[in-house]
Structure formats: C-alpha cells, structure tokens
TIZA-733392 format. One record per atom (N, C-alpha, C, O, CB): residue number from 1; atom name; x, y, z; residue in one letter. Coordinates in steps of 0.001 Angstrom, whole numbers, always signed. Each point is the difference from the previous one (the first is absolute). Glycine has a CB too. Layout:
! residues N
NUM_CA_X_Y_Z_a
...
! end
This chain:
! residues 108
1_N_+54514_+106223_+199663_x
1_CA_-1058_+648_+757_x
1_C_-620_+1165_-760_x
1_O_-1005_+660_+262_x
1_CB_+2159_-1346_+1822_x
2_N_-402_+755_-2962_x
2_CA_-316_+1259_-475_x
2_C_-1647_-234_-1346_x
2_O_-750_+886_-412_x
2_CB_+4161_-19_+965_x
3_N_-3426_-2037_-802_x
3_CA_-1261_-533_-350_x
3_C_-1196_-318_+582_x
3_O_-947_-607_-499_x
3_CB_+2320_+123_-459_x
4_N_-1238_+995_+2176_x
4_CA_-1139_-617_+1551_x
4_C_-995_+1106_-407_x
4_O_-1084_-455_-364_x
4_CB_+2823_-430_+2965_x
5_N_-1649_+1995_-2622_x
5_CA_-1147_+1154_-261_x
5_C_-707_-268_-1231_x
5_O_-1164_+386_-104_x
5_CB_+2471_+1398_+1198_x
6_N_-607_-2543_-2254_x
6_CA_-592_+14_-1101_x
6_C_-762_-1053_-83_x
6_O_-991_+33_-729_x
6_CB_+2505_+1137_-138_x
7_N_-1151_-2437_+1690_x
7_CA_-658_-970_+583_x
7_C_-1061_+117_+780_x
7_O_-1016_-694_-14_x
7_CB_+2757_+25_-212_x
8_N_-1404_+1829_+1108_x
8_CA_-1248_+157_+718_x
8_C_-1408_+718_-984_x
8_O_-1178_-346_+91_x
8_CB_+3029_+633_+2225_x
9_N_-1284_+769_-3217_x
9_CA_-820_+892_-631_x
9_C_-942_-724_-928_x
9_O_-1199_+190_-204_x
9_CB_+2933_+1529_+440_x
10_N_-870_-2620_-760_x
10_CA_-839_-1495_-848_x
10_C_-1059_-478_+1043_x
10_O_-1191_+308_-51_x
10_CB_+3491_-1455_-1348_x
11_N_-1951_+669_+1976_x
11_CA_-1149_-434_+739_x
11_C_-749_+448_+1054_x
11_O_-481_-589_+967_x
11_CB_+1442_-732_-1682_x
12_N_-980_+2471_+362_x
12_CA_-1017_+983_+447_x
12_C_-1172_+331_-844_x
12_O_-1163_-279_+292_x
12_CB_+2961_+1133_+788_x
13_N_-1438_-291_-2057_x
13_CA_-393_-16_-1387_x
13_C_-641_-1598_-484_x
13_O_-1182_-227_-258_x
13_CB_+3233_+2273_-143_x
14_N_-1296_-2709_+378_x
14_CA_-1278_-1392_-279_x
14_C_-857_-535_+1238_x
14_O_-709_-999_-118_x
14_CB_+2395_-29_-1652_x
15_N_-1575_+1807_+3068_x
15_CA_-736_-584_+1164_x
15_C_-1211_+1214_-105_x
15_O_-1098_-200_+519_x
15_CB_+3335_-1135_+1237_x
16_N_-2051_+2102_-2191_x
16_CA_-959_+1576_-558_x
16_C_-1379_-628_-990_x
16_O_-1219_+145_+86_x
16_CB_+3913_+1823_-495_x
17_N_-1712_-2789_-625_x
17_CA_-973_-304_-1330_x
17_C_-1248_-1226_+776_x
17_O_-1157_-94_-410_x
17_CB_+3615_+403_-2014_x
18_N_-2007_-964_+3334_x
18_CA_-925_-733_+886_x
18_C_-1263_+267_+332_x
18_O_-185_+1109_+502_x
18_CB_+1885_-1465_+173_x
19_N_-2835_-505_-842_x
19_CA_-1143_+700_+746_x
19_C_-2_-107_+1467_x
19_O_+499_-976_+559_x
19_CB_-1791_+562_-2467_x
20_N_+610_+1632_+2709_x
20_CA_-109_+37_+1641_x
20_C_+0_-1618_+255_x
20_O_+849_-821_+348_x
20_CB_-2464_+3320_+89_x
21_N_+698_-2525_-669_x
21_CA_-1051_-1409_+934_x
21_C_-732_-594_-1578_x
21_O_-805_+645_-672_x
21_CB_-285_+835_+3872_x
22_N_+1662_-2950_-3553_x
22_CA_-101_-617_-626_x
22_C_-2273_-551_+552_x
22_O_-654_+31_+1043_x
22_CB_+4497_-395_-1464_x
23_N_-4166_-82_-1216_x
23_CA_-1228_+2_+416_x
23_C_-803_-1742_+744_x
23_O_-291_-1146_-340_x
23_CB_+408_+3493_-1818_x
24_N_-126_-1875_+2751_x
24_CA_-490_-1471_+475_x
24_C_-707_-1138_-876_x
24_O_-597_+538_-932_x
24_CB_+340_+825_+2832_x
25_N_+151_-2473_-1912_x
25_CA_-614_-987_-908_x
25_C_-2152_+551_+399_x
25_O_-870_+256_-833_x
25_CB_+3774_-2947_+1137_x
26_N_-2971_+2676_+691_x
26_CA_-1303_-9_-14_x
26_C_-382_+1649_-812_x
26_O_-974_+57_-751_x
26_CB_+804_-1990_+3249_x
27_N_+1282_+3547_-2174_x
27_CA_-289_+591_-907_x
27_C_-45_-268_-1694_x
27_O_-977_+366_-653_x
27_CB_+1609_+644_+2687_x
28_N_+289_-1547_-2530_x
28_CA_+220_-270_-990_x
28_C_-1288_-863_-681_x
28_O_-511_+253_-1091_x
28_CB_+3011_+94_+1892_x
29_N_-2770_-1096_-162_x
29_CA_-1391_-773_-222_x
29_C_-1448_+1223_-501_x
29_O_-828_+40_-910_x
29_CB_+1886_-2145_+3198_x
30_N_-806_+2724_-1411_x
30_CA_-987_+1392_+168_x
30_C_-214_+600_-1575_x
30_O_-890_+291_-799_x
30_CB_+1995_+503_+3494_x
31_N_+411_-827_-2543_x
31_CA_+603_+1100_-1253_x
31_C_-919_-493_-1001_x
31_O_-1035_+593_-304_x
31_CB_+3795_-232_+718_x
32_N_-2295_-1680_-1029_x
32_CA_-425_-760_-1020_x
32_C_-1254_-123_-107_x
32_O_-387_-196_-1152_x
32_CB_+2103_-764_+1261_x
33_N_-2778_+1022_+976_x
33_CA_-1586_-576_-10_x
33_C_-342_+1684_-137_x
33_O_-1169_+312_+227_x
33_CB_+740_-3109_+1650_x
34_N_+1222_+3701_-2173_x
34_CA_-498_+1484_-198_x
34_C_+538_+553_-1311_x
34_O_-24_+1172_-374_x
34_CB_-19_-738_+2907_x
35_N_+420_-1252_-3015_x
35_CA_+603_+279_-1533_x
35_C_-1370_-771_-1046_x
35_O_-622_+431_-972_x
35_CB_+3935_-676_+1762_x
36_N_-3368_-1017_-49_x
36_CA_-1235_-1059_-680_x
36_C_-785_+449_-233_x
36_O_-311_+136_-1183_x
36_CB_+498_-1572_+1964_x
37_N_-1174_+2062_+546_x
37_CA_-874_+432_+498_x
37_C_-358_+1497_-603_x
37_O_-838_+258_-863_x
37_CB_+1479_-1908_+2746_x
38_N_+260_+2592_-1162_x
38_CA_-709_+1243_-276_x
38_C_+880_+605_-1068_x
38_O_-347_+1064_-513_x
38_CB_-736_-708_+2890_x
39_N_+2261_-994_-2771_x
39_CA_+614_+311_-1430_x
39_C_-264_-389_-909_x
39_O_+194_+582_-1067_x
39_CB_+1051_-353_+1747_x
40_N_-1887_-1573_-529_x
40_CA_-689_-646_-916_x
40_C_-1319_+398_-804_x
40_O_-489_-128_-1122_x
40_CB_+1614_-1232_+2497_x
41_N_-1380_+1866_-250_x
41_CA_-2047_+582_-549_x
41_C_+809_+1239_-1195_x
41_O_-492_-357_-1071_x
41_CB_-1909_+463_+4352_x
42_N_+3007_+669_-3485_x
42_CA_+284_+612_-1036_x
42_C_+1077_-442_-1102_x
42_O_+93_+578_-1083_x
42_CB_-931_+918_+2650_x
43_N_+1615_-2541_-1198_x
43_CA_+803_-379_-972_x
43_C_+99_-1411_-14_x
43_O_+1056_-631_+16_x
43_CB_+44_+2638_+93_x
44_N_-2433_-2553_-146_x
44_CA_-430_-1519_-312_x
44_C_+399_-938_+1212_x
44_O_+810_+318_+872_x
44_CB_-427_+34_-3506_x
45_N_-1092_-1597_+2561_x
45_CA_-50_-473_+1219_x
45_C_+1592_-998_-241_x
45_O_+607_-662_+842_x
45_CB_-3863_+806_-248_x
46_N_+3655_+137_-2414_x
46_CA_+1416_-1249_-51_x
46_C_+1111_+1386_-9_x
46_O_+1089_-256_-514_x
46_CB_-2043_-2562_-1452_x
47_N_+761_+4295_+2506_x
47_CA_+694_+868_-748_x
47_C_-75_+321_-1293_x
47_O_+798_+861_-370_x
47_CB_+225_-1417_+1769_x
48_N_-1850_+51_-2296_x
48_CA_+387_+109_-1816_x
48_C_+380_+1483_-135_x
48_O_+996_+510_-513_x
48_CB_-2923_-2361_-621_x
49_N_+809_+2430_+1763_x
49_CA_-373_+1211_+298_x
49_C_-1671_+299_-289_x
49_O_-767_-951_-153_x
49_CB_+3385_+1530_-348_x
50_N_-3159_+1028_+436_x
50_CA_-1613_-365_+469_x
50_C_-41_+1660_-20_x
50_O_+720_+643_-764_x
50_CB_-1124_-3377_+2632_x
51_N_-231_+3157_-1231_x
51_CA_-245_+1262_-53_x
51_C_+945_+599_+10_x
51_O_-20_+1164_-398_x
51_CB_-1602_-1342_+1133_x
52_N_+2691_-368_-309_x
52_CA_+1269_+661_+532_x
52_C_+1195_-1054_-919_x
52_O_-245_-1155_-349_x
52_CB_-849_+2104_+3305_x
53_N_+2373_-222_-3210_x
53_CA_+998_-863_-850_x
53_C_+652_-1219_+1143_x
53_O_+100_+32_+1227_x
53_CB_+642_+2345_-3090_x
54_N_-321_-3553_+723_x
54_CA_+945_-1162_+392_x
54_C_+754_+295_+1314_x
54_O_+777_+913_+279_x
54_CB_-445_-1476_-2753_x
55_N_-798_-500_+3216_x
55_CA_+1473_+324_+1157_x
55_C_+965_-1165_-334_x
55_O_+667_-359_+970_x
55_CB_-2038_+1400_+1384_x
56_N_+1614_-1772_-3613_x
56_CA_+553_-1287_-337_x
56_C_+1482_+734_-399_x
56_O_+213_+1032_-636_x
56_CB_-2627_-2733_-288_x
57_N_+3488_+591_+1660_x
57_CA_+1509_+405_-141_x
57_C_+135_+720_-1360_x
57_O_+143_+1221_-48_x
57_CB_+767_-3285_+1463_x
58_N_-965_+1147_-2726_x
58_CA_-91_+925_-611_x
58_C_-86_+1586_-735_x
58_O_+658_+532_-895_x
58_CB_-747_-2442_+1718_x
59_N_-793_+2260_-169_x
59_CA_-919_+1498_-2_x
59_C_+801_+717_+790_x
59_O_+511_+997_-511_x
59_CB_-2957_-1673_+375_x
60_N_+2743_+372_+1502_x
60_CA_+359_+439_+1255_x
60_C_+1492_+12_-111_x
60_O_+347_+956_+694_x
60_CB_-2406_-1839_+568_x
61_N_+3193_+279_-1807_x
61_CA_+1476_-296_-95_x
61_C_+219_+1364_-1108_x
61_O_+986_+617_+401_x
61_CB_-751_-3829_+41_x
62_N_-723_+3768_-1481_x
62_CA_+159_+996_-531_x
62_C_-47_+1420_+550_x
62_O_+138_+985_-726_x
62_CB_-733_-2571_-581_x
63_N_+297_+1676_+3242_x
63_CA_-666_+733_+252_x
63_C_+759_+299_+1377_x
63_O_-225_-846_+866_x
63_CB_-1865_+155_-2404_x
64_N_+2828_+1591_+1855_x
64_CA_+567_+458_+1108_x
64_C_-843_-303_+1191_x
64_O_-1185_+228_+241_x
64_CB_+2292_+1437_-1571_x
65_N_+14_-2347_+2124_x
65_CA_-365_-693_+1143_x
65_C_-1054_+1684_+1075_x
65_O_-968_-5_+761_x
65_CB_+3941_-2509_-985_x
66_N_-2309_+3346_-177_x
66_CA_-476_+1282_+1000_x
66_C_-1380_+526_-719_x
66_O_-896_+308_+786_x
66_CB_+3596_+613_+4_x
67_N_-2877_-831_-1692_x
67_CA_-887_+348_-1035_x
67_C_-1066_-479_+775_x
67_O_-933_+706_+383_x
67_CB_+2203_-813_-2630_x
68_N_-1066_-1720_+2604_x
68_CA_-1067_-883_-37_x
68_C_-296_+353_+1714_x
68_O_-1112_-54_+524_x
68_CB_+1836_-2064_-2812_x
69_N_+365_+2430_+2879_x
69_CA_-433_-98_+1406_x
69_C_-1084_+1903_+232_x
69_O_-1102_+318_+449_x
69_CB_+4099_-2476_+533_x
70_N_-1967_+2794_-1525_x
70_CA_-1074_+1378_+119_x
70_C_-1393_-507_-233_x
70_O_-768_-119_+954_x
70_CB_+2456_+1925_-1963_x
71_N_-2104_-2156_-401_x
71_CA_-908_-501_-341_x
71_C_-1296_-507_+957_x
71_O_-1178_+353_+66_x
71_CB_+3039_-621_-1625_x
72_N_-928_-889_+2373_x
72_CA_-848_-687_+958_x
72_C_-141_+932_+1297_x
72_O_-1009_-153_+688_x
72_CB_+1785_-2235_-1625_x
73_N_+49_+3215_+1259_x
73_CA_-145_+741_+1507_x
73_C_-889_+1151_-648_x
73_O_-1018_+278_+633_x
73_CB_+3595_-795_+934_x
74_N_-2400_+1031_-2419_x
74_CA_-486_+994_-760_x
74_C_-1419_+235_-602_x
74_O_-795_+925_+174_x
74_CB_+2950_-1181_-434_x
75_N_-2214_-737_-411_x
75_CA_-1435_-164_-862_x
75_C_+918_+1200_-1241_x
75_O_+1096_+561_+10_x
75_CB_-4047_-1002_+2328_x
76_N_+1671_+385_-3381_x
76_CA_+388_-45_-599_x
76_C_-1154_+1280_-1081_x
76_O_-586_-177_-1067_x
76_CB_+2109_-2468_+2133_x
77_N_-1419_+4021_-38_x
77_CA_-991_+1242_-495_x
77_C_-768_+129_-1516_x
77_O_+402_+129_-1157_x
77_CB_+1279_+1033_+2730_x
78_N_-3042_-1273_-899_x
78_CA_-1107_-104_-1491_x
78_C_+103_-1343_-800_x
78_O_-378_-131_-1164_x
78_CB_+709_+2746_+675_x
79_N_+252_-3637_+1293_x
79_CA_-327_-1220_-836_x
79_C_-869_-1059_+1491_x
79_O_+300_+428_+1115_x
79_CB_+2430_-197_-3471_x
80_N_-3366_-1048_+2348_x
80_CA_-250_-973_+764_x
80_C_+1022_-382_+1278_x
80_O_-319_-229_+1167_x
80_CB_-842_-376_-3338_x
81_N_+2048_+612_+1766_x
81_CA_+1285_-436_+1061_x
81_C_+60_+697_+1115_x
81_O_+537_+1094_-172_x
81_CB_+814_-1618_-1481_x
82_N_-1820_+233_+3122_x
82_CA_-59_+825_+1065_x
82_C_+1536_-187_+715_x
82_O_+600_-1045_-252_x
82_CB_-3459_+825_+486_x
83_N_+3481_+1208_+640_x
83_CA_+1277_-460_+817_x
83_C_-489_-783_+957_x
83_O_-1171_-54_+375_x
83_CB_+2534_+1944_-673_x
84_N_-6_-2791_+882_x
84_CA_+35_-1119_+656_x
84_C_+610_+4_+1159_x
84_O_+211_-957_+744_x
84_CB_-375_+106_-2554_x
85_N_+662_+2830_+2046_x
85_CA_+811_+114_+1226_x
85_C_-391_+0_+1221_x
85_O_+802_-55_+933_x
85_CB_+179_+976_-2145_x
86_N_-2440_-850_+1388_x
86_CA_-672_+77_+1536_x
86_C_-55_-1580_+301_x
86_O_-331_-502_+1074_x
86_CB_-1393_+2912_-1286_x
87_N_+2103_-3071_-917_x
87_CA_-120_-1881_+425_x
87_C_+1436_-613_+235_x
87_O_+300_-668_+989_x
87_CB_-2475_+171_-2726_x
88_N_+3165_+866_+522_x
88_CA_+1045_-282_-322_x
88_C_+1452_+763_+266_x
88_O_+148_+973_-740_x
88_CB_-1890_-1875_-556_x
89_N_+2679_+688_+2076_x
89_CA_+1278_+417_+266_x
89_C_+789_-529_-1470_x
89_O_-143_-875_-853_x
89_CB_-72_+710_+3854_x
90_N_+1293_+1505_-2629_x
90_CA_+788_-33_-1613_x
90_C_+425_-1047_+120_x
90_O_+423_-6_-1156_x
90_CB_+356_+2055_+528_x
91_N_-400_-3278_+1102_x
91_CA_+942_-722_-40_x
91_C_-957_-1516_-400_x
91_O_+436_-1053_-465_x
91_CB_+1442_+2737_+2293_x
92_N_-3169_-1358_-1486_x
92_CA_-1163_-1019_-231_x
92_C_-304_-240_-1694_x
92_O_-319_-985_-667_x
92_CB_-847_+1882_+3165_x
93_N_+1535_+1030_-2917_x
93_CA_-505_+48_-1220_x
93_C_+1237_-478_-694_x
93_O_-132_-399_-1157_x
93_CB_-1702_+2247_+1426_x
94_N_+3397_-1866_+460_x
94_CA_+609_-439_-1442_x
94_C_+393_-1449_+284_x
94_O_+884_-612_-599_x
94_CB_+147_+3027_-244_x
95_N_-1813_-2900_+1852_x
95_CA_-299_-1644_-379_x
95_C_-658_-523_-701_x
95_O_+277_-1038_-600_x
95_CB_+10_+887_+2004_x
96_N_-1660_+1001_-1488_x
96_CA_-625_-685_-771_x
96_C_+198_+220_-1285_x
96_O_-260_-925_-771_x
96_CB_-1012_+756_+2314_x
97_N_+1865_+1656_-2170_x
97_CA_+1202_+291_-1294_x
97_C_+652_-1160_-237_x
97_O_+39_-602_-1073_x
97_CB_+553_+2880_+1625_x
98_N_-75_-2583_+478_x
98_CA_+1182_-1733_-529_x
98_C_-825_-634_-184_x
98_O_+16_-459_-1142_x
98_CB_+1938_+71_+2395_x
99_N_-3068_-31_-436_x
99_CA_-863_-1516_-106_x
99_C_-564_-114_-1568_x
99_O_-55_-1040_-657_x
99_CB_-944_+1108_+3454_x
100_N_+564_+1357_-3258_x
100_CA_-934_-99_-1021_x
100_C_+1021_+6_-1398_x
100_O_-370_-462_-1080_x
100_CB_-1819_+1765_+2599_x
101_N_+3579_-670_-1274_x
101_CA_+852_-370_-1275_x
101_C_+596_-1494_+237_x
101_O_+676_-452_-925_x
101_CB_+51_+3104_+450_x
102_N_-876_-3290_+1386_x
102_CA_+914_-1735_-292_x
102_C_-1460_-188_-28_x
102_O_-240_-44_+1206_x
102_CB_+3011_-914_+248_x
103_N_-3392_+880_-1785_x
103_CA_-1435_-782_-107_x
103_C_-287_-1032_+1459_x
103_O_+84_-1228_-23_x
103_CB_+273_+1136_-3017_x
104_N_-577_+615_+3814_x
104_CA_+244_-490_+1300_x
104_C_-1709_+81_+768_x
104_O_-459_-661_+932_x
104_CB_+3512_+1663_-901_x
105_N_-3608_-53_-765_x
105_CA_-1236_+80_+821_x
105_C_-1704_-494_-853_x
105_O_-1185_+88_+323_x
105_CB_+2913_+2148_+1022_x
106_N_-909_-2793_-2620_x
106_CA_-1088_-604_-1433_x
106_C_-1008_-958_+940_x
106_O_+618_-1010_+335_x
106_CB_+1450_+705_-2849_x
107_N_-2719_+314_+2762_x
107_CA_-1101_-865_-94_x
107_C_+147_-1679_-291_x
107_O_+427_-335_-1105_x
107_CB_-1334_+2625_+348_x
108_N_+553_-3331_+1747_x
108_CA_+921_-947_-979_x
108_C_-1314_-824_-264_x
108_O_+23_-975_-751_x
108_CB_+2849_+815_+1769_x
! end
C-alpha cells in the first residue's frame, strides 16, 4: 500500500499533461482550412513558404514546439505575422504545432 500515493501522484501528473476538451473533428477541419487559407496567403499556398518562412516538417522539427505556438498566439512584433489569440486557444495552437511538424496539414 505503501505504493498507492505514488500511484496515485503518477497519474495525476499524466491526467494534468492531457488536454481539457479534446478538439472535435468538425473543429479540427476548421483548423486546417485556416492554416491553407489564411496561413497560406503568407507562407505559400503548398507551405514552401512566401512572404513568410516554411511551415514544412522539416523547417518546423528544428524548432521548439513553444517557440512555434507563442509565435502563432503571439504574432510575431515588426514582422508581418499578426497574433492568433483573439481566434485561437492555446491548446488549438499546439495542435496545429503537431499537425504542421508530422506533415499532416500539406496540401494534397
């Protein structure tokens, strides 16, 4: 018994790292036609990149997952890049962080 607290503390701690409220398929859909769309108009309509740098795994896997999410809630002061937080919840932005490093949101 004397392992039950440490048992419990574990999985507290990995029920913590969880997001609230997982994103729905029709959000997720959203997500993606706003990466195409209005992420696209500055960093090409395939991602290559464009006015704005690569969002291709590549580019993006060298590049701290938090970096990229500030980035997107943030914008990105005296360059083109406006923040995304009056649209986007943190947890929106580090989906689409994952989507865009597995190459998940490319254009097909």
């Amino acid at each position: 018994m004397k392992s039950a607290p440490i048992l419990l503390a574990s999985l507290l701690l990995a029920l913590s790292s969880l997001p609230a409220q997982a994103l729905s398929p029709q959000r997720r859909a959203e997500l993606k036609n706003l990466v195409l769309e209005d992420c696209g108009a500055c960093h090409g309509s395939r991602l290559k990149g464009g006015l704005g740098p690569s969002l291709l795994p590549e580019r993006l896997g060298r590049l701290p997952d938090a970096l990229l999410e500030q980035t997107i809630l943030e914008g990105r002061p005296g360059t083109p890049m406006p923040p995304w937080k009056a649209y986007l919840t943190p947890e929106e932005a580090r989906w689409i962080v994952r989507q865009l490093k597995q190459g998940s949101l490319l254009p097909h």
